[in-house]
C-alpha positions as CSV (number, residue, x, y, z in Angstrom):
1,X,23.8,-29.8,-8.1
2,X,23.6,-26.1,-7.6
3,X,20.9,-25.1,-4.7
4,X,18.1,-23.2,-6.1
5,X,15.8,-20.4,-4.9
6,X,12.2,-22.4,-5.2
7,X,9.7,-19.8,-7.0
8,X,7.0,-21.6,-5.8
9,X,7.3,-19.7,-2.2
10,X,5.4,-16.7,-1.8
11,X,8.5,-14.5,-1.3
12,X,10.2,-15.8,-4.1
13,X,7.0,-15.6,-6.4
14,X,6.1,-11.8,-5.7
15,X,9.5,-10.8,-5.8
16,X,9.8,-12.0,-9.6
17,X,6.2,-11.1,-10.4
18,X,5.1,-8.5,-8.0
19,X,7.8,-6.2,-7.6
20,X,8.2,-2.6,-8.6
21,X,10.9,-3.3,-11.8
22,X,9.6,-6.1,-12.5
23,X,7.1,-5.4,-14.8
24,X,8.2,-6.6,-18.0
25,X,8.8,-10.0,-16.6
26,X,4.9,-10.3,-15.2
27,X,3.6,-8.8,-19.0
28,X,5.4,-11.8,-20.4
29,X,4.0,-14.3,-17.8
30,X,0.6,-12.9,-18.1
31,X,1.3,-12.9,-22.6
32,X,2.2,-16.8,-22.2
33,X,-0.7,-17.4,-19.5
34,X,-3.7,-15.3,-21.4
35,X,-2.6,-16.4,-24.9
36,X,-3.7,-12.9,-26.0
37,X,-3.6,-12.9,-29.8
38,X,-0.1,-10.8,-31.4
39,X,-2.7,-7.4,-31.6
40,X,-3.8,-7.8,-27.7
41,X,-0.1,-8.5,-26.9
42,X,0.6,-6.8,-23.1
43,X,3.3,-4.7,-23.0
44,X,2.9,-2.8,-20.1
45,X,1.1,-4.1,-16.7
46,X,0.7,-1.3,-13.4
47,X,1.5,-3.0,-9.9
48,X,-1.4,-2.5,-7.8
49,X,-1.4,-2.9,-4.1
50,X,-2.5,-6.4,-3.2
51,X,-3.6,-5.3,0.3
52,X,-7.8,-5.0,0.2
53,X,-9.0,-2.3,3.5
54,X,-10.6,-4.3,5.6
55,X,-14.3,-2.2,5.6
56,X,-15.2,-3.2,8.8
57,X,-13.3,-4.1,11.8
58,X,-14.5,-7.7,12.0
59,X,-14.1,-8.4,8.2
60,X,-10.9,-10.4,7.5
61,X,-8.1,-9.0,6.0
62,X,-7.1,-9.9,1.8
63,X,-3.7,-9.9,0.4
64,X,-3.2,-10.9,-2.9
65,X,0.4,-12.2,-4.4
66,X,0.4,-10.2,-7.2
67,X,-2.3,-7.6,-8.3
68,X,-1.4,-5.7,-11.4
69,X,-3.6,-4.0,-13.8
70,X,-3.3,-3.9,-17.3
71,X,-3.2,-1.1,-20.3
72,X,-6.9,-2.1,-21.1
73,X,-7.9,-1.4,-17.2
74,X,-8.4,-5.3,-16.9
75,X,-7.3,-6.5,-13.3
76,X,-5.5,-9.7,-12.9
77,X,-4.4,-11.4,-9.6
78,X,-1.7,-14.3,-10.0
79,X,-2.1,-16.5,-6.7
80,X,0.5,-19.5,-5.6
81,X,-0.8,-22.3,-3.8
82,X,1.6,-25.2,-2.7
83,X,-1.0,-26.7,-0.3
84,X,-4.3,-27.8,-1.0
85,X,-6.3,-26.1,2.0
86,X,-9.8,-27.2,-0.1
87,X,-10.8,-24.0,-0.3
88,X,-9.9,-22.8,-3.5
89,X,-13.1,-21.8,-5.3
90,X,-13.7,-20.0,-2.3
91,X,-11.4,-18.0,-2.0
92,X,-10.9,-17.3,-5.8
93,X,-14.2,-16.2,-6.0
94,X,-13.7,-13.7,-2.6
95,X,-10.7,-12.2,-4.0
96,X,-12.2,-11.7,-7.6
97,X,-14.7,-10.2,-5.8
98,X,-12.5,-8.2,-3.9
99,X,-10.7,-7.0,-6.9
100,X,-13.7,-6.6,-9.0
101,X,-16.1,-4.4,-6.5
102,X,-12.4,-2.3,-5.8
103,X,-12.8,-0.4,-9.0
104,X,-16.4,0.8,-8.2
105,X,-16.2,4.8,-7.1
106,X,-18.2,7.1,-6.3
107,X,-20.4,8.3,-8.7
108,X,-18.4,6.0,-12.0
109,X,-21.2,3.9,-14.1
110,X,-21.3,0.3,-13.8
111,X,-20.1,0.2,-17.7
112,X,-16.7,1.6,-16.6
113,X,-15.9,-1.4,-14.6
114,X,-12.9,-3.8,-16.1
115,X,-12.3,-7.6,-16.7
116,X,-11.3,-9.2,-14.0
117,X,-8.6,-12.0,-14.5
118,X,-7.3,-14.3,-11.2
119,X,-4.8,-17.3,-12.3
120,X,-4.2,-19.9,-9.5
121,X,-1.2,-21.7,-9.5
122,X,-1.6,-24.9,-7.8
123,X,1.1,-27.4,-6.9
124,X,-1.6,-30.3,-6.6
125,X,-3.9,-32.0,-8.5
126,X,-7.1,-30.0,-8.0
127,X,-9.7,-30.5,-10.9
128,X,-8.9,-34.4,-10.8
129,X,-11.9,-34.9,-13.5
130,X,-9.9,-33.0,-16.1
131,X,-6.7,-33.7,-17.8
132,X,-5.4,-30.7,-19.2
133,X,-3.1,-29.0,-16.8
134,X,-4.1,-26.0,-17.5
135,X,-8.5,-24.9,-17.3
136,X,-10.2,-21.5,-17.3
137,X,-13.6,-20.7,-16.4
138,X,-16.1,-17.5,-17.2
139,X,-19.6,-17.2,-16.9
140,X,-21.7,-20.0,-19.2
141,X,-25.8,-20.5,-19.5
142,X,-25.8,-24.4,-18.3
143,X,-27.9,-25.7,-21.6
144,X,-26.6,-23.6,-24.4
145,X,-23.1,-22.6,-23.2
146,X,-23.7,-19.0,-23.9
147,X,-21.4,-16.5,-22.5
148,X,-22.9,-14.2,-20.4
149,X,-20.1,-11.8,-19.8
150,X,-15.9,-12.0,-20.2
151,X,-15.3,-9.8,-17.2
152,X,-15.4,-12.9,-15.1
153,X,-12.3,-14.9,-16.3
154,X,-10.6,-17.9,-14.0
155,X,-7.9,-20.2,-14.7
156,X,-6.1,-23.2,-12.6
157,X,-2.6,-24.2,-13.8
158,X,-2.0,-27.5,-12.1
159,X,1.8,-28.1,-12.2
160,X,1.5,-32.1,-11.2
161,X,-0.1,-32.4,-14.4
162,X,2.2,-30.6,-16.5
163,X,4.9,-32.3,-15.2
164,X,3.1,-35.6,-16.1
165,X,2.7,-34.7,-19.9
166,X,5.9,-33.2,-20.1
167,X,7.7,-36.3,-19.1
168,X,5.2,-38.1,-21.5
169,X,6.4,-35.8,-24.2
170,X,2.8,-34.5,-24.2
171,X,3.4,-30.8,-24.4
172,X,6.7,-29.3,-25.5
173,X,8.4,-26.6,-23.6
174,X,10.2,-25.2,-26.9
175,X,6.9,-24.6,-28.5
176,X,5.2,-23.2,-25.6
177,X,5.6,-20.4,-23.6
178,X,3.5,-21.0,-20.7
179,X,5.4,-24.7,-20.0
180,X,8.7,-23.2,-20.2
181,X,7.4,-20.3,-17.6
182,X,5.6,-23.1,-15.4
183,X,9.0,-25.7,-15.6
184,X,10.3,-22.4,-14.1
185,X,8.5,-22.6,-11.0
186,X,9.4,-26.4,-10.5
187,X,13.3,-25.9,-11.9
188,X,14.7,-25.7,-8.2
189,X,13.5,-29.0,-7.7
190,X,14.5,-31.2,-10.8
191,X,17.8,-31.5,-12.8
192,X,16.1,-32.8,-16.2
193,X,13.4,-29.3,-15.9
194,X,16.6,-27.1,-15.3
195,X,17.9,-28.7,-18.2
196,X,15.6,-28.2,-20.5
């Protein structure tokens, strides 16, 4: 078996989706990952840089994996986590944050600020009371499940579990985009994936 580069480190990962030429490939990531419907298609995404100025001397210094922004103004952030360091919601929430209070300046209306997308990519089971392999999160009122706003928008893409229904024949790589882009990630590490 050939050796394979593993996109699942973080050099590997930012240099296929955050780097300067690379574009195209992220739009078609983020196309498969947002399921945007054919007349929200992304065609062209912005790099941003993913280093956040640390505003006092004491604060702790952000850098995101890939930071791009997209033709609507909307500002996504694509992390990869191998580890579980139990600190995800966490840090999601700091760095949305982060990326959402970047785009206030001075003297702009709080109407002008964009959607703010981060998509975590975990390599371990993290919500372990849901099945799907894929789960996104916005802001709901508890009893009535009303949506308050779409500028908050999170999603977890758990590649144990799409592994598990892809070997169960669950999901279908063929038919779907976003398996055939996450079987990507895990090709270096399994014959049958690189395969298919």
């Amino acid at each position: 078996m050939t050796k394979r580069l593993d996109l699942r480190v973080d050099f590997a990962f930012k240099s296929l989706f955050g780097t300067h030429g690379n574009e195209s490939i992220l739009a078609a990531f983020l196309n498969a990952a947002l399921r945007f419907p054919d007349e929200k298609k992304i065609y062209k995404v912005r790099l941003l840089d993913p280093h956040f100025n640390k505003e006092n001397q004491e604060d702790k210094r952000s850098i995101l994996d890939v930071h791009a922004q997209l033709e609507d103004g909307s500002r996504v952030n694509i992390e990869i986590q191998l580890n579980n360091k139990h600190d995800m919601e966490k840090r999601t929430l700091y760095y949305w944050s982060k990326m959402y209070s970047s785009q206030m300046k001075e003297g702009m209306d709080y109407g002008e600020l964009c959607k703010t997308i981060t998509i975590n990519i975990v390599n371990f089971r993290y919500l372990s009371h849901m099945h799907d392999y894929h789960s996104t999160f916005q802001l709901y009122e508890r009893e009535q499940k009303l949506l308050l706003t779409d500028m908050l928008e999170i999603h977890f893409m758990e590649l144990p579990k799409l592994l598990i229904k892809c070997r169960n024949k669950e999901v279908d790589p063929r038919e779907d985009q976003l398996v055939r882009w996450l079987l990507l990630l895990e090709a270096s590490e399994d014959e049958e994936i690189t395969q298919v």
